[in-house]
C-alpha positions in Angstrom: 99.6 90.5 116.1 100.8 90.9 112.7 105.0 91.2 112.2 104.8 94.8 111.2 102.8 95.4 114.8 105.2 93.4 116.4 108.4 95.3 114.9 106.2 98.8 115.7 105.9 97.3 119.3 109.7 96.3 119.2 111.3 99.4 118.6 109.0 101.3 120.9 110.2 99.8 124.0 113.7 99.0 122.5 114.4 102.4 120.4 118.2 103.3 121.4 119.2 106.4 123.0 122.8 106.5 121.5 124.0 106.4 118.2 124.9 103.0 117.0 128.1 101.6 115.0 127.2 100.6 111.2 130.0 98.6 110.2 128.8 98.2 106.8 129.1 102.0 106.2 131.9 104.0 104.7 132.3 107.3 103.7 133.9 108.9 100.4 134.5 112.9 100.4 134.3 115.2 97.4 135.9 118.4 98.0 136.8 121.2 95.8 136.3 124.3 94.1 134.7 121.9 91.1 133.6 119.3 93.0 130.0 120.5 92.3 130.4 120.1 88.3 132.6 117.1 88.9 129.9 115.1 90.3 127.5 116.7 88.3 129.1 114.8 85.5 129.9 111.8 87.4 126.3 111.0 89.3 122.4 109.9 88.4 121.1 112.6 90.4 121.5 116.3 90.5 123.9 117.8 92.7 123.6 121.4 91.6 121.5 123.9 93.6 122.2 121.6 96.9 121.7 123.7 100.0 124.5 123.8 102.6 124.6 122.1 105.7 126.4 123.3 108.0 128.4 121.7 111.2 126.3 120.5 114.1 123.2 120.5 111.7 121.3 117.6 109.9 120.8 117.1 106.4 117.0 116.9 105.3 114.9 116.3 102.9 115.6 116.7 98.9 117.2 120.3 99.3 120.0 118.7 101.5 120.4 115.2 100.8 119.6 113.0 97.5 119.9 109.3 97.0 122.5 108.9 93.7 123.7 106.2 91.9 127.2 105.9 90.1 126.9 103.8 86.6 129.7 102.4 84.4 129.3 103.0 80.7 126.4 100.3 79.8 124.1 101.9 82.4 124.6 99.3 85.4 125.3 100.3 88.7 128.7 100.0 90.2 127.3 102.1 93.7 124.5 103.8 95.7 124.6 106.3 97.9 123.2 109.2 100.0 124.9 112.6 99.0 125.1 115.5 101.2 126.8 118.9 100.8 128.8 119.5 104.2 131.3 122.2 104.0 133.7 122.9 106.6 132.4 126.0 108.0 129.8 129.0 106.1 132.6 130.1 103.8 134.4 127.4 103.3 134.8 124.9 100.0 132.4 122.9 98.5 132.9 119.5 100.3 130.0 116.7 99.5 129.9 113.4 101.7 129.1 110.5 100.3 127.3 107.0 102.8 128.1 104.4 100.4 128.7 100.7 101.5 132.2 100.1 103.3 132.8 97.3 101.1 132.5 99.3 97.5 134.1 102.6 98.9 138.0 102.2 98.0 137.3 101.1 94.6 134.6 103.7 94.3 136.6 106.5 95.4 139.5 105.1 93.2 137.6 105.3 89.9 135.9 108.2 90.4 139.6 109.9 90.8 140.5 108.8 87.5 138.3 111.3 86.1 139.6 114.2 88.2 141.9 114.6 85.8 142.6 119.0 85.9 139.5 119.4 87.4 140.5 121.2 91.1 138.8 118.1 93.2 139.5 115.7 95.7 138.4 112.5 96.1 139.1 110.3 99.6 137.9 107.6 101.0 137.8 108.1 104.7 136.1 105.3 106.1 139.2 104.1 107.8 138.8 107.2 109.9 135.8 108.1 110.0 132.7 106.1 111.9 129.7 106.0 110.7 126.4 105.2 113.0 123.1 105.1 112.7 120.3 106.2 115.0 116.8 105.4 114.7 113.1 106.5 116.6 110.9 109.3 116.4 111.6 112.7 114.3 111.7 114.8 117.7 114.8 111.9 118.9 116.2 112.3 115.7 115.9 116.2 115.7 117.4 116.8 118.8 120.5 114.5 118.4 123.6 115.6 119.9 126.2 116.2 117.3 130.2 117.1 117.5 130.9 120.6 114.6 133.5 117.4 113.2 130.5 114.8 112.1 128.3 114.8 109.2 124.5 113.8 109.8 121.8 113.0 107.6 118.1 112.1 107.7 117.2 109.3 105.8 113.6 108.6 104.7 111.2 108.0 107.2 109.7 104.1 107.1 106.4 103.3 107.5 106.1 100.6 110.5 102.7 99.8 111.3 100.7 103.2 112.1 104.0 104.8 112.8 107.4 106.2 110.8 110.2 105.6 111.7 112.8 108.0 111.2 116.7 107.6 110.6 119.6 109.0 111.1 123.3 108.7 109.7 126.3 110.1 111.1 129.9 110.2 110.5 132.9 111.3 112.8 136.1 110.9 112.8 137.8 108.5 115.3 139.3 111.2 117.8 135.9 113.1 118.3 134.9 110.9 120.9 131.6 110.9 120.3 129.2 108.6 122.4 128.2 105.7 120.0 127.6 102.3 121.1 128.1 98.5 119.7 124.6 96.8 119.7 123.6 93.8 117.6 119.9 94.4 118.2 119.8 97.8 117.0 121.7 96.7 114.0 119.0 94.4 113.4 116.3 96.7 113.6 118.3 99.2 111.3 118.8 96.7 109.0 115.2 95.7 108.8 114.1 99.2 108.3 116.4 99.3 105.5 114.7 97.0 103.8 111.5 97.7 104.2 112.2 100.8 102.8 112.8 99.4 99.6 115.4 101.8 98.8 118.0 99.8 97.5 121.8 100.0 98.1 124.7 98.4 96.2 126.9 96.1 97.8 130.0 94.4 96.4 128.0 91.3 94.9 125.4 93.1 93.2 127.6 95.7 91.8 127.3 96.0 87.7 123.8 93.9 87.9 121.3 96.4 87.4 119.9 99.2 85.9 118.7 101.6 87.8 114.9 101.2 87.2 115.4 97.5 87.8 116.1 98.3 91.3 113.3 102.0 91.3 116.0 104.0 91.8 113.9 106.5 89.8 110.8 105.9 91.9 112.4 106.7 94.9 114.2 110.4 93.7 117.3 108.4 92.6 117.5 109.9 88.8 117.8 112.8 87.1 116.5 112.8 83.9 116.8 116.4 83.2 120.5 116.5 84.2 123.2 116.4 82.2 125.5 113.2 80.9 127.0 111.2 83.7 128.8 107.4 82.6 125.5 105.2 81.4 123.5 107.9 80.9 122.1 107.5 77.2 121.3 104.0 78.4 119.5 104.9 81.4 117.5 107.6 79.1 116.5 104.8 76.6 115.1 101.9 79.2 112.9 105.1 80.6 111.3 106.5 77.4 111.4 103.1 75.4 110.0 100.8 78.1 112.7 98.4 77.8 112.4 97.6 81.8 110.7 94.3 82.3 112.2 93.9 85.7 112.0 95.5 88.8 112.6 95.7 92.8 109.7 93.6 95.1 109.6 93.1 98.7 109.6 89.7 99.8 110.0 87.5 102.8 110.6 83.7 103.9 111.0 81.1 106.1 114.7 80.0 105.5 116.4 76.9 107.6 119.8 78.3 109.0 121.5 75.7 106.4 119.6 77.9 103.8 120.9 81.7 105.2 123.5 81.9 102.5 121.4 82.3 99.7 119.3 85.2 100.8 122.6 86.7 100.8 123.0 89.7 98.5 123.8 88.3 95.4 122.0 85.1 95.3 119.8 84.1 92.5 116.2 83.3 92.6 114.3 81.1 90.0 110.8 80.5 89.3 108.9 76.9 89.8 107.6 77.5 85.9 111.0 78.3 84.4 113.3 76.6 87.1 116.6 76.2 84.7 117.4 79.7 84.8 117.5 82.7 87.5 114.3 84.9 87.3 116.1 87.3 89.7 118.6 88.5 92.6 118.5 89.1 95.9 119.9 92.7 96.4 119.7 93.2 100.4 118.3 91.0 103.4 117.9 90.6 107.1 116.5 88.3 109.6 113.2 90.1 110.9 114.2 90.9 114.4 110.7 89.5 116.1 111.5 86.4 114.6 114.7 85.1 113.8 113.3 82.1 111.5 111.9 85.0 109.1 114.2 86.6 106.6 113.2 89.7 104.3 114.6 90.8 101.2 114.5 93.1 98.7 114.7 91.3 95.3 114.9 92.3 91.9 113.0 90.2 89.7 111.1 89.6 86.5 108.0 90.9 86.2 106.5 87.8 84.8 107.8 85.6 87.6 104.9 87.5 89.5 101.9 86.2 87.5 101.9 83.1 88.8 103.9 79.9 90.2 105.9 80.5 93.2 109.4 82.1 93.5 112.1 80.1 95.0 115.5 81.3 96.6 118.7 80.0 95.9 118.0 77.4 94.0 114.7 75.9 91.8 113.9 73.7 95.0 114.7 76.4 97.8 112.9 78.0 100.2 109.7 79.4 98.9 109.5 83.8 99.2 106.1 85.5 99.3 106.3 89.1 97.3 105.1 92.0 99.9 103.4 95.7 99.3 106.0 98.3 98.0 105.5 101.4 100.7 105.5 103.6 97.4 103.8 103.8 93.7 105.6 102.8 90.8 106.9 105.1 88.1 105.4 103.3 85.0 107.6 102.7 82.0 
């Protein structure tokens, strides 16, 4: 049975029927009369022409929801999220959500209100509270969810598992809804593992300001705009598209790492390659321990291109453990 059969099996008989708690999810809201053209200015993505969702619905699909990345000036990512436009009621203010990762919220939320300035927009970082959970199974589970008019929902892409997709679900409510969420290490796992075989990447703390975003496909997975206006990075981002100046990119991997080894498939760590072991030949940008088999970590990586020619890629350290490079679920945008 291979692992992806295994995790397919796993999740059939284990899939959760209540929301679960994602610790490592904030939330940051934009609200405003301009907060449309503030972000618009701001973001990778577009967020102009975003449909409304409105309370007790789900966000779906690119009308509703976009993956978006925030760069500082020399085109490196200081944070990924997933954007949705979630106004109070039908008539009410523009007021866009942002999942980003609990531990790059505050200071995201903090720069981007340095460039309020008159603009009629607030930015707050409300993962103190509000909750955010995740829920995971088939679309008709994820469909028929039961949310509170207070929380903000949305689909996430659908994984490929085996012969089946897994779809996803994130939701955030604030603390005195008293909605029915649970605290389950298992389901965490399988979340986490579907995250990364999504290979849509998120920024964390330790990888923030270390990429560009093709070296990560943001624009391969409906990250970038590159019809939109400026945003911070943007000429830079431009240039490594139409000049071909990308020589790295995201992978798949996965390993058998000793529990004394764990703390370099952390995100962060550096890989290096056997034929060129006195420098790194990439980074690990998100991980988790397969949940079949707890010896087995997988990763996303970013890494040179060349590294994948030949030799072997090592993590942590030039005599670590030893990763073998998986399928991408999706094509390439060539540069």
């Amino acid at each position: 049975m291979t692992y992806s059969t295994q995790f397919q099996q796993n999740w059939l008989e284990n899939s959760p029927s209540l929301p679960f708690n994602l610790t490592q999810w904030g939330l940051i809201v934009v609200e405003g009369s301009d907060a449309a053209s503030f972000l618009q200015n701001q973001l990778t993505n577009s967020v102009l022409g975003l449909n409304r969702t409105l309370p007790g619905s789900i966000a779906q699909g690119y009308s509703e929801s976009r993956l978006v990345g925030y760069c500082n000036p020399k085109g490196r990512l200081l944070a990924s999220a997933w954007l949705g436009l979630f106004p109070s009621s039908s008539d009410g203010e523009d007021r866009f959500a942002l999942f980003i990762s609990r531990d790059i919220a505050a200071s995201t939320a903090k720069r981007l209100s340095m460039y309020v300035l008159r603009s009629k927009v607030k930015v707050i970082d409300l993962s103190a509270s509000f909750s955010v959970a995740g829920l995971y199974g088939t679309g008709e589970i994820i469909n028929s969810a039961k949310l509170h008019d207070q929380c903000l929902a949305l689909r996430l892409p659908d994984v490929l598992v085996g012969s089946s997709a897994i779809a996803r679900l994130l939701l955030a409510c604030p603390h005195h809804s008293q909605i029915d969420t649970q605290d389950s290490d298992e389901s965490m796992r399988s979340w986490n593992e579907l995250e990364v075989l999504s290979a849509i990447p998120r920024i964390v703390e330790a990888t923030q300001e270390q990429f560009v975003p093709q070296m990560i496909n943001f624009e391969s997975v409906a990250g970038v705009d590159f019809k939109k206006g400026c945003y911070p990075g943007q000429e830079i981002v431009a240039r490594s598209q139409y000049r071909g100046a990308i020589k790295r990119r995201l992978q798949l991997a996965h390993g058998i790492v000793a529990e004394h080894d764990e703390q370099y498939a952390l995100p962060g760590s550096e890989l290096f390659h056997s034929n060129d072991p006195s420098q790194p030949a990439g980074m690990v940008v998100l991980s988790t321990k397969h949940p079949v088999d707890n010896r087995r970590i997988d990763l996303q990586i970013e890494c040179k291109l060349e590294a994948l020619e030949d030799g072997d890629i090592h993590l942590g350290s030039s005599t670590g453990p030893v990763l073998k490079i998986d399928s991408l679920p999706y094509p390439l945008i060539e540069i």
